[in-house]
Structures are given as structure tokens and as C-alpha cells.
C-alpha positions as CSV (number, residue, x, y, z in Angstrom):
1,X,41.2,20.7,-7.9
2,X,41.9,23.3,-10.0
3,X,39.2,26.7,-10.5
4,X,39.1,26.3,-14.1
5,X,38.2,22.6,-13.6
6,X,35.3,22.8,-11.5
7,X,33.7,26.1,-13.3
8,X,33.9,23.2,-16.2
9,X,32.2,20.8,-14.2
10,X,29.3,23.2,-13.3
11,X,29.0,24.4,-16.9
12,X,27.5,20.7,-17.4
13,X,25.5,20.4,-14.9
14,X,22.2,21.6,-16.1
15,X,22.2,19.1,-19.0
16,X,22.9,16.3,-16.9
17,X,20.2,17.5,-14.5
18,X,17.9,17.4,-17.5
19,X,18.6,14.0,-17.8
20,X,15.9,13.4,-14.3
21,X,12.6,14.9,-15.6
22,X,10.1,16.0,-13.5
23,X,7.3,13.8,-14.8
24,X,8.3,11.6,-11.6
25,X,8.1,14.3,-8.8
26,X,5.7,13.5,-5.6
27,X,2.7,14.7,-6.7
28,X,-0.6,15.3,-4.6
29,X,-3.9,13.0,-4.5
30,X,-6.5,14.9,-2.2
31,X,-4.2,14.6,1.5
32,X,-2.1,11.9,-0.3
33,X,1.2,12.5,-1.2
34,X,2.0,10.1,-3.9
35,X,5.4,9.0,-4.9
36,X,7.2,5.6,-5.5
37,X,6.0,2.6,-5.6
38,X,3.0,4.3,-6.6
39,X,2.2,6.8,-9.6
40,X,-1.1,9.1,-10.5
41,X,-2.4,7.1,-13.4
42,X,-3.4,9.8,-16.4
43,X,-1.2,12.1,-14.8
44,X,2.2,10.1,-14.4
45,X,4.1,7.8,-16.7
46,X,3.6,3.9,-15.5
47,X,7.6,3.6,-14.9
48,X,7.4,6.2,-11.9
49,X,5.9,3.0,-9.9
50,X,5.3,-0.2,-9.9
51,X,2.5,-1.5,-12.6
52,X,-0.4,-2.2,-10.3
53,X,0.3,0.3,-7.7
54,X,-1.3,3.6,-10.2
55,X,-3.8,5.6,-8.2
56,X,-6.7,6.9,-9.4
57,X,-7.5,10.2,-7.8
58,X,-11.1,11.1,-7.7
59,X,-12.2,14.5,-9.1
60,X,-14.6,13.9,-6.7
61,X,-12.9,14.2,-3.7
62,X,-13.8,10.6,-2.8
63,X,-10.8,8.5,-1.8
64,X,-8.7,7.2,-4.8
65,X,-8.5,4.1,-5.7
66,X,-6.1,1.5,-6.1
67,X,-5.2,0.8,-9.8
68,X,-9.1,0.8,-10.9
69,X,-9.7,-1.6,-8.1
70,X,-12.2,-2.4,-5.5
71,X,-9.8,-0.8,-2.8
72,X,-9.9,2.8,-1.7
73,X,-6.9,4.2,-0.4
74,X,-7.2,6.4,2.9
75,X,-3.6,6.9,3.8
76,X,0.2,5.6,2.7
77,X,2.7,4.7,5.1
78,X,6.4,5.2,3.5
79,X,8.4,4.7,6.4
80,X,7.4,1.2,7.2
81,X,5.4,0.6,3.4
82,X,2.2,0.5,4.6
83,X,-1.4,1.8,3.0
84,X,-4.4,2.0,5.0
85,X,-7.6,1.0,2.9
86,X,-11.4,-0.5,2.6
87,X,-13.2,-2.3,0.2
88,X,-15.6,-0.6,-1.8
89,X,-18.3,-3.5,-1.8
90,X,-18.2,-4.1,2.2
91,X,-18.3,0.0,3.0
92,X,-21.7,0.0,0.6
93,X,-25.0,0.1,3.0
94,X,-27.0,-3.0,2.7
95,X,-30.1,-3.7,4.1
96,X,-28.8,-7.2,5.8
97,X,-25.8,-7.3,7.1
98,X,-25.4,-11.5,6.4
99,X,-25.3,-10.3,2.8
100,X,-22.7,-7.1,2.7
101,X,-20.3,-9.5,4.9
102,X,-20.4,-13.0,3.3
103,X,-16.7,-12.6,1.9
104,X,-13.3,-14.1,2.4
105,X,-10.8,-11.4,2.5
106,X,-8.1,-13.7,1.9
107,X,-8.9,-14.3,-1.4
108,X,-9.8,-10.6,-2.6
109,X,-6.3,-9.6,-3.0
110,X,-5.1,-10.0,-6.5
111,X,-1.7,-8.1,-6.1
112,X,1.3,-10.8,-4.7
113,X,3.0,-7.9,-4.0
114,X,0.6,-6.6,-1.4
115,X,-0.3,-8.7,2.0
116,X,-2.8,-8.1,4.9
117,X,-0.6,-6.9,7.7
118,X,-0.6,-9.0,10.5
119,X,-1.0,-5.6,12.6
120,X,-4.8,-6.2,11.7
121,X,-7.8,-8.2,13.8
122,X,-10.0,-10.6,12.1
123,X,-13.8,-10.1,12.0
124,X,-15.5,-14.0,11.4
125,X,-19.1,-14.9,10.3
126,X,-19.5,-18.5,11.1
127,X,-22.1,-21.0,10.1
128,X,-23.2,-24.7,9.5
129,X,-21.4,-25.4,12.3
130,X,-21.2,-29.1,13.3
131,X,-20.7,-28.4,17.3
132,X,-22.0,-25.3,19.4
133,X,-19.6,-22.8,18.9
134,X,-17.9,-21.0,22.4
135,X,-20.4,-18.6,24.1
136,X,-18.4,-15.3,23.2
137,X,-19.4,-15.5,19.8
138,X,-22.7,-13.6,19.2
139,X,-25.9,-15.1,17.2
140,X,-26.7,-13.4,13.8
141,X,-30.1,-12.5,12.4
142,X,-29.4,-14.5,9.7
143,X,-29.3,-18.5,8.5
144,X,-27.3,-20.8,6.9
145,X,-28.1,-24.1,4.5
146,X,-30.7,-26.4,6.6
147,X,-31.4,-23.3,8.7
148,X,-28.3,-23.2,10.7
149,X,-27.6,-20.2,12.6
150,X,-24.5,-18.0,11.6
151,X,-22.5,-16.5,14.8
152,X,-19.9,-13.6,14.7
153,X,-16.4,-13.8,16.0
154,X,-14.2,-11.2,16.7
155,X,-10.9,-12.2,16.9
156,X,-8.1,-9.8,18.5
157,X,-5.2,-12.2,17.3
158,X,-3.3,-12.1,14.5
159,X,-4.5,-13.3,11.0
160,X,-4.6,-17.4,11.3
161,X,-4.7,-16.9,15.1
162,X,-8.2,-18.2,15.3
163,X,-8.3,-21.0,12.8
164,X,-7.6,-24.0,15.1
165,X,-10.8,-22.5,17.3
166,X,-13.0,-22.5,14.7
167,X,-12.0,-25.2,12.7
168,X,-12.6,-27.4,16.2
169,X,-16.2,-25.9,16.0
170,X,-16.2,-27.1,12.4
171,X,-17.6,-23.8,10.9
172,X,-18.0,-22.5,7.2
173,X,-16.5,-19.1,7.8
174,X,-15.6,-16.0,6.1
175,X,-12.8,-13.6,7.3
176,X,-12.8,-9.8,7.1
177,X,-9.6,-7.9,8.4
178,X,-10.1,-4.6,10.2
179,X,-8.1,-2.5,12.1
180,X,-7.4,-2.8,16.1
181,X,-9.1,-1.1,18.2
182,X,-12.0,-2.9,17.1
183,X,-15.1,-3.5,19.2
184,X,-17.9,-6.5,19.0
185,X,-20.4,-5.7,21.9
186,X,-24.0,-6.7,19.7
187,X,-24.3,-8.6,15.9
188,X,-25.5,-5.1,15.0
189,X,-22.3,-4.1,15.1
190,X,-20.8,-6.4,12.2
191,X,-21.9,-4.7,9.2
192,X,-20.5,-1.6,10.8
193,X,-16.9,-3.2,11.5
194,X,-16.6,-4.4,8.0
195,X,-17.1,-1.4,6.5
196,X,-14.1,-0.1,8.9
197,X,-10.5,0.3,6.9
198,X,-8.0,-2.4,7.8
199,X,-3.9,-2.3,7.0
200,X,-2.6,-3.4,4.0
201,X,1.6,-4.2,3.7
202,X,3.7,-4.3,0.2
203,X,7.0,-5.6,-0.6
204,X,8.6,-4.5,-4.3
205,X,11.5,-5.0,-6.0
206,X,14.4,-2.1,-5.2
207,X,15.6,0.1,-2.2
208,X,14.0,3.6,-3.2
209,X,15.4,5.0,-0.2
210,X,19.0,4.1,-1.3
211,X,18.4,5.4,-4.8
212,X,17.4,8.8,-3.6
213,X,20.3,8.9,-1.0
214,X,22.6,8.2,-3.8
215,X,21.0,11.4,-5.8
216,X,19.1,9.1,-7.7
217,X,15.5,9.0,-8.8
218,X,13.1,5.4,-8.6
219,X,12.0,3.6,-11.8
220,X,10.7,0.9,-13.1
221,X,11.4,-0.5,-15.7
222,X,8.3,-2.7,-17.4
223,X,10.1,-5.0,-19.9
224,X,12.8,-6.0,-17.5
225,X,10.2,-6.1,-14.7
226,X,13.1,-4.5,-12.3
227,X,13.5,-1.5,-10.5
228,X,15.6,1.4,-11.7
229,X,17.7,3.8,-10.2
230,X,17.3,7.2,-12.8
231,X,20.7,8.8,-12.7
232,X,21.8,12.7,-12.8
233,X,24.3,11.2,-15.7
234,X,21.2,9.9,-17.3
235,X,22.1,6.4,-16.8
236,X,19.7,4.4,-15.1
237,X,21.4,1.6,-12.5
238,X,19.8,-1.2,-11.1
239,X,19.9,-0.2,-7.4
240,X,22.1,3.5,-6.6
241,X,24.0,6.0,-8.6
242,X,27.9,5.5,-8.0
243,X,29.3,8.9,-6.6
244,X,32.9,9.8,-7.7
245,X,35.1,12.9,-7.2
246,X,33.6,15.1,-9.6
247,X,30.2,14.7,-7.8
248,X,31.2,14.6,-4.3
249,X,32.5,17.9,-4.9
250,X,29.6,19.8,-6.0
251,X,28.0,20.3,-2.8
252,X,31.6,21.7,-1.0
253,X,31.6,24.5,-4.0
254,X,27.5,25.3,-3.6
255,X,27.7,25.5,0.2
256,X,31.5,27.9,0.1
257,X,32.3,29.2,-3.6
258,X,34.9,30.7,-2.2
259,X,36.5,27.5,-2.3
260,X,37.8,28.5,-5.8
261,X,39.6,31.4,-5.2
């Protein structure tokens, strides 16, 4: 390519640079880094993550929480899009335990784009029973309708793993997640497992790795409810930038300007 060519390329590259502001950059959260799929909410603009994944960062210095909801974000996991998190009403102190932990996990999560990980163990309170439940599972200070005693199950398998057991006991039961590692040696430890974080997975729309890759930064775009790819061109793609000559070039001239003369 020709000098005069490629000093005219460079002369546009600052306004085309413009085009990616920085309102999007990775910004800090107490020891969280946050980036896309999530956003700082009062600090970012909504389309540099996906809607319900805004943090809200605690002046406080408590953990933030996860779009004004009950969960408390402890750590992100890029790599394999993972966050690690409790639930604000289990993790408050309670003078009975049978009352902080009568709660079915499975039906707390309002987000369809966020799952329990299957990476978790599953903490069960089980009463009413209609048949005496298996001797591992220990009695709890605490009753049922009619009086029935309620018994506490720790179950090392994954999510579901337990159900067939307990459903031959024929137990009302409530399901807490929490991390392995996990150990049930007296009831008096329940209330203390619940309160323990447990693994959290998402899955959104777009490959944001890809987009960066391609020099790209990741959007979203609300009324099209799609992911964006934010261009140095200032045109925003639906998954990576295209790179032609004129780019590809760029770095060879940054890393040898010699290469002109």
C-alpha cells in the first residue's frame, strides 16, 4: 500500500475510535470487576448489559446486589459465566432456624436467563412425611401440620438427584442450593448452611468474546431485545465486526512505522 494511503487511513482513525465511547469500559464494584452481561446501574447506560443483569454497588461496602434483587453477588465467573451469590432473606439471623429455611429455591429465581448450576448440593427440610424417612437424615427442633416432625437432608448429588428418595418417603420439602463442600453433622447446622453462597449459571444472547476479538465492543440493544456488536466504524453488527484490508493493516504500521518508508 502506498505511504500517502495509509498516513490517510490514520488521519481517520480517531473519529472512528470516537464512535466506541467509554461509558461501557469494565468498571469496578468493591473486588468485582464488572463488564458484559452485566452493567453498574446509575453509573452505566442499560445497553452495556443485559436488562436484568445491572448491579447495584453498595456505598456501603456490602456486596452489591443483583438488579435491586434479593441476591447478593460475591464473585463473577467470565470464563465459564458463572456468579457466586446468597439470598439476602436466608443469610438474615433468625431466632428458629425452621422459619429462616422454609423456602423452595427453585422457585426464587425470576431471571430465565439465570439457572442454579448443577455444580451445587441441595440442602432439604422435610416434613409430613407419610413413611419414616432413611436414618441419615437428622430430626429438627421444629414441627409440621398435625405435629409431624421435620428432618434435614443433605444431599451431595446434583439438583433433582434426591427427588425419587424423598418423594418414596412422601415428604413436603423445600430445597436450598449451596455450595459443595458442604457439611451436615447436627440440625444446628442448617440455618448456618443456608445462609452459605451457592453457584448461580447464565446463558444470554451473543458471543462477547467474539465481539471483542473482532475489535468490537458488547451491546444490547433493548428494543430489538438482541445483542450488539459496537463497531470502531460506528456500526453496530449483530455478532463481530468484519475486518478488511484497511484494518488488518493498522497494527503492521503501529508495531514497525518504518513500514512506510
Amino acid at each position: 500500500m502506498h505511504a500517502a494511503a495509509v498516513l490517510a487511513l490514520l488521519v481517520l482513525l480517531p473519529p472512528l475510535a470516537a464512535a466506541q465511547d467509554a461509558n461501557c469500559a469494565p468498571a469496578s464494584c468493591g473486588n468485582l470487576s464488572i463488564m458484559y452481561p452485566f452493567w453498574l446501574r446509575g453509573r452505566q447506560p442499560s445497553y452495556c448489559g443485559y436488562p436484568s443483569f445491572g448491579i447495584d454497588c453498595d456505598p456501603a461496602g456490602s456486596a452489591p446486589l443483583l438488579n435491586d434483587s434479593y441476591l447478593r453477588v460475591l464473585d463473577i465467573h467470565y470464563g465459564n459465566s458463572s456468579l457466586v451469590v446468597f439470598h439476602t432473606s436466608l443469610a438474615e439471623d433468625h431466632t428458629s432456624s425452621c422459619r429462616a429455611t422454609k423456602f423452595n429455591m427453585s422457585a426464587a429465581i425470576p431471571l430465565s436467563v439465570l439457572a442454579i448450576s448443577r455444580a451445587n448440593w441441595e440442602l432439604f427440610l422435610c416434613g409430613n412425611c407419610a413413611r419414616r424417612p432413611p436414618a441419615e437424615w437428622l430430626p429438627m427442633n421444629c414441627t409440621g401440620s398435625g405435629g409431624a416432625p421435620w428432618f434435614v437432608y443433605l444431599s451431595h448429588d446434583e439438583p433433582g438427584g434426591a427427588d425419587q428418595e424423598i418423594a418414596s418417603a412422601e415428604c413436603q420439602y423445600s430445597a436450598v442450593p449451596v455450595m459443595p463442600g458442604s457439611e451436615l453433622r447436627a440440625p444446628g447446622d442448617y440455618a448456618g448452611l443456608v445462609r452459605r453462597r451457592f453457584l448461580l449459571e447464565w446463558k444470554v444472547p451473543g458471543d462477547c468474546a467474539a465481539c471483542d476479538a473482532s475489535g468490537g465492543q458488547c451491546r444490547f440493544d433493548a428494543g430489538e431485545n438482541a445483542f450488539r456488536c459496537l463497531c470502531p466504524d460506528g456500526s453496530s453488527q449483530p455478532a463481530t465486526c468484519a475486518r478488511g484490508e484497511f484494518t488488518d493493516l493498522i497494527p503492521q504500521f503501529r508495531t514497525n512505522p518504518l513500514w512506510l518508508a
